[in-house]
C-alpha positions in Angstrom: -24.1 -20.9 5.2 -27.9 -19.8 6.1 -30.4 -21.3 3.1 -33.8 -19.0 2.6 -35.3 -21.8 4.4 -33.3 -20.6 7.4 -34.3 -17.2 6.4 -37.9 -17.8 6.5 -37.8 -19.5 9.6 -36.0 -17.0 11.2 -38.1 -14.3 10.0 -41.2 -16.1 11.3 -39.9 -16.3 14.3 -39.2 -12.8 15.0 -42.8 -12.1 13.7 -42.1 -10.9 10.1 -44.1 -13.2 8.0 -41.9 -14.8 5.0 -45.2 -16.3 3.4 -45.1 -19.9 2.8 -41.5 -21.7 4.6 -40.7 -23.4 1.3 -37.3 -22.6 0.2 -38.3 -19.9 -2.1 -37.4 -15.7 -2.3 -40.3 -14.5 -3.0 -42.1 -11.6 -2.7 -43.6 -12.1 0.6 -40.3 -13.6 1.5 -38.4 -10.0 0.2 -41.1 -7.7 2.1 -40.3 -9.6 5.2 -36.9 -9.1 4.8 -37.6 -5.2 4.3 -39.3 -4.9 7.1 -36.9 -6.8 9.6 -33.9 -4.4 7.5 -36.3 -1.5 8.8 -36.7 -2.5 12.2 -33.2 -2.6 12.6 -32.4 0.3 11.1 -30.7 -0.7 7.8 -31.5 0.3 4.6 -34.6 -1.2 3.7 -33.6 -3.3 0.5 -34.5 -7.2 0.2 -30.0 -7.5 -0.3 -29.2 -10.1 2.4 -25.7 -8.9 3.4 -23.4 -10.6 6.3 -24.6 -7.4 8.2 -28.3 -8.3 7.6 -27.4 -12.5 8.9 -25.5 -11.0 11.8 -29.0 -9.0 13.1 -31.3 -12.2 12.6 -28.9 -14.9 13.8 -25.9 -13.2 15.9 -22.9 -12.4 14.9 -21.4 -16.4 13.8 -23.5 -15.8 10.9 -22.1 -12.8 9.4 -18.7 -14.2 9.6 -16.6 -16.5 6.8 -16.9 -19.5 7.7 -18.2 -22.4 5.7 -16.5 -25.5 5.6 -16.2 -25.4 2.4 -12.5 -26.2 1.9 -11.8 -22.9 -0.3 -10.1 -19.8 1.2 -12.2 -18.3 4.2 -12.2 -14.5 2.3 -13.8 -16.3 -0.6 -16.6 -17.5 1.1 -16.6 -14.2 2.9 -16.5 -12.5 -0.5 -19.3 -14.6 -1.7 -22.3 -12.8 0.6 -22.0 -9.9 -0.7 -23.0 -11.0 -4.9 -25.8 -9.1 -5.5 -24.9 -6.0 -3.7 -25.7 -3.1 -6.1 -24.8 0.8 -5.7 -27.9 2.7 -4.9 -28.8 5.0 -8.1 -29.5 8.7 -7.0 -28.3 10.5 -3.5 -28.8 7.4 -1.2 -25.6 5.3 -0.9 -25.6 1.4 -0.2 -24.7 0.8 3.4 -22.3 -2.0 2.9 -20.7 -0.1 0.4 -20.1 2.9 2.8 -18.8 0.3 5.3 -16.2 -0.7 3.4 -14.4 2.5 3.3 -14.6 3.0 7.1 -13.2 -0.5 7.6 -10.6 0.5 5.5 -9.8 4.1 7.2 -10.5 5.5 3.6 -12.5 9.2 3.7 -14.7 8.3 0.6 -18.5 8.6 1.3 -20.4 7.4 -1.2 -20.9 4.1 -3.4 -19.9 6.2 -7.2 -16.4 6.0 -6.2 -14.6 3.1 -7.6 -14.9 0.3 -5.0 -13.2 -3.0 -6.6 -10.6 -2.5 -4.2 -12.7 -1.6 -1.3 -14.4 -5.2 -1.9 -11.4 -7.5 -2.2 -9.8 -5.1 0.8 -12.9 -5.5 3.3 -13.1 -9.2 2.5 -9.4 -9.8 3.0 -9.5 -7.4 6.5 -12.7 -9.3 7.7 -10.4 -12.6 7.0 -8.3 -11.3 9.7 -5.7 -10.4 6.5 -4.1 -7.2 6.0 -5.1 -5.8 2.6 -3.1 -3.1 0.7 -5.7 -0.5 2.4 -6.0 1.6 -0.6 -8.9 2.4 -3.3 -6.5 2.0 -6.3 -6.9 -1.6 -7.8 -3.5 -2.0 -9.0 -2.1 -1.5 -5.2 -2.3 -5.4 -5.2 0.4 -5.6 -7.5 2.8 -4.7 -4.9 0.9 -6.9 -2.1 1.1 -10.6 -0.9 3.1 -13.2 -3.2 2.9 -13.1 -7.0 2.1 -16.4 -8.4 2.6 -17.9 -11.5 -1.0 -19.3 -12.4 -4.1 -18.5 -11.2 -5.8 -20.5 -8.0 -9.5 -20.6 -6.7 -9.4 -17.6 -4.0 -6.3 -15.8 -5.3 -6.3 -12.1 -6.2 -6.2 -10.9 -9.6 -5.6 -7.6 -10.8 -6.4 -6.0 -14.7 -5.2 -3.4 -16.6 -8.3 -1.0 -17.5 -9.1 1.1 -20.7 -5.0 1.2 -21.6 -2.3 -1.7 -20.6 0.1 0.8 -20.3 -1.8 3.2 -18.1 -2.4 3.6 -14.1 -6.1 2.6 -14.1 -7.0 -0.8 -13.4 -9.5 -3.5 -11.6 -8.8 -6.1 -8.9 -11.1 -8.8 -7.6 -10.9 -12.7 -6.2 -10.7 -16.2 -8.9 -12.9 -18.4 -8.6 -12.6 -20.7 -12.3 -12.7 -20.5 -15.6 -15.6 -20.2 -17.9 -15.7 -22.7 -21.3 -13.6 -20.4 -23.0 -10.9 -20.3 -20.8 -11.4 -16.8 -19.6 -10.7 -16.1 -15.8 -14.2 -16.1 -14.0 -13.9 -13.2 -11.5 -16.0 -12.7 -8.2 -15.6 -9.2 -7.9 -17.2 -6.0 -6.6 -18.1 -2.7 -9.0 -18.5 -4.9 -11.7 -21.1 -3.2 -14.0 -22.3 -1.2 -10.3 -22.2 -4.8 -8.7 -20.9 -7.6 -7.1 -21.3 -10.4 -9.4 -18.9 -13.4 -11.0 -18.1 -12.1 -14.4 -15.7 -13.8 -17.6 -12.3 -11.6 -17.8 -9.8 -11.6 -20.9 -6.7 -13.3 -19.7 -4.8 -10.5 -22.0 -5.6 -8.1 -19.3 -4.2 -9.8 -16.6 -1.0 -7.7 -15.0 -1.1 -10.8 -12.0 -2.0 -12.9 -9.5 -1.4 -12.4 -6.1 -1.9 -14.7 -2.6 -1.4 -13.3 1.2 1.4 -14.7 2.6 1.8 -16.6 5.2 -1.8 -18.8 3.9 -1.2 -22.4 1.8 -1.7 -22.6 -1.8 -5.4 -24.6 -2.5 -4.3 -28.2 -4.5 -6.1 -29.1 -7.4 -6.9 -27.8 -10.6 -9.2 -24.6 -11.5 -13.1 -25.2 -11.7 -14.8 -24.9 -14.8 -17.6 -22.4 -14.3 -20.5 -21.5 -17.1 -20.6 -18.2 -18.3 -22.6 -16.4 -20.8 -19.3 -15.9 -22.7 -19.9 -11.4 -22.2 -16.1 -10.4 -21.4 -16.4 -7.4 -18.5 -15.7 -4.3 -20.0 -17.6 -2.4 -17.3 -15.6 -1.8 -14.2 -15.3 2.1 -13.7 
């Protein structure tokens, strides 16, 4: 995975000057990044997306691999925290991509897109996802398992248990509390890791044919907020 010292280094030798190479995002560092975004034509925003790597280092950069021992559509998944929707009647690129790797018609980034995430993380894993918008579509995908695993997909109830609407993103731990810690897209607008109530759980699911992770569930640090925000 590319550090902002890579970045900055990379940006200074293309001629976009990052400010001091130390490490750091910055705000020299961010305008440099706008500008490269610009010259490529991408939307000018300081996000560093896998599209973003892919245009300053080639396309081995934009792709999942890590080495990091958990499931390659994690570490996929994990480029894209950060990614907000854009507020007004511009739409975030990577968002918009999403649906068109998908074959879904939706063209814009108000839509709900939990599923879009986990489904254009699990495509770009060379894993067929259940191809839909609807969240709760992973309930009839992969395996159900019986306990939740670092990388496996997790799908919620939403607003009413015993109602259609729902929210679906990867697990990557558990907070101090216990609560599932979700990396998961349209989370308050955003792709962020966020504490979920266990009581809205309707399951956990893995993609066949892929082995189990050994080992028991991380224990991540959370500011204890359960996500209530997912629409």
């Amino acid at each position: 995975m590319k550090t902002i010292l890579d970045i900055q280094r990379r940006l200074a030798e293309l001629g976009f000057s990052p400010g001091p190479l130390d490490g750091v995002m910055g705000a020299k560092t961010e305008a440099a990044i706008i500008a490269f975004k610009r010259s490529v034509g991408l939307e000018p925003r300081a996000y560093l997306g896998p599209i973003t790597l892919e245009k300053l280092f080639g396309r081995q950069a934009g792709q999942g691999a890590s080495g990091t021992g958990e499931p390659r559509w994690l570490t996929l998944a994990r480029r894209y925290s950060g990614l907000k929707e854009i507020k007004g009647k511009n739409h975030a690129p990577e968002i918009l991509d999403m649906w068109r790797v998908l074959g879904l018609p939706y063209r814009d980034d108000e839509t709900a897109w939990c599923a879009a995430f986990v489904g254009f993380c699990l495509e770009n894993a060379g894993i067929t996802s259940t191809r839909s918008a609807s969240a709760r579509s992973y309930e009839k995908w992969g395996v159900r398992i019986s306990e939740p695993k670092v990388g496996a997909v997790v799908t919620f109830w939403r607003g009413n248990p015993n109602g259609w609407s729902g929210h679906v993103g990867f697990i990557v731990g558990r907070d101090q509390a216990g609560n599932l810690m979700v990396l998961g897209g349209n989370q308050s607008d955003q792709v962020n890791i966020r504490p979920f109530d266990c009581g809205r759980v309707t399951g956990f699911f893995w993609p066949k044919g892929e082995a189990l992770p050994d080992g028991s569930m991380p224990s991540l640090a959370s500011d204890g907020k359960l996500s209530t925000n997912e629409a």
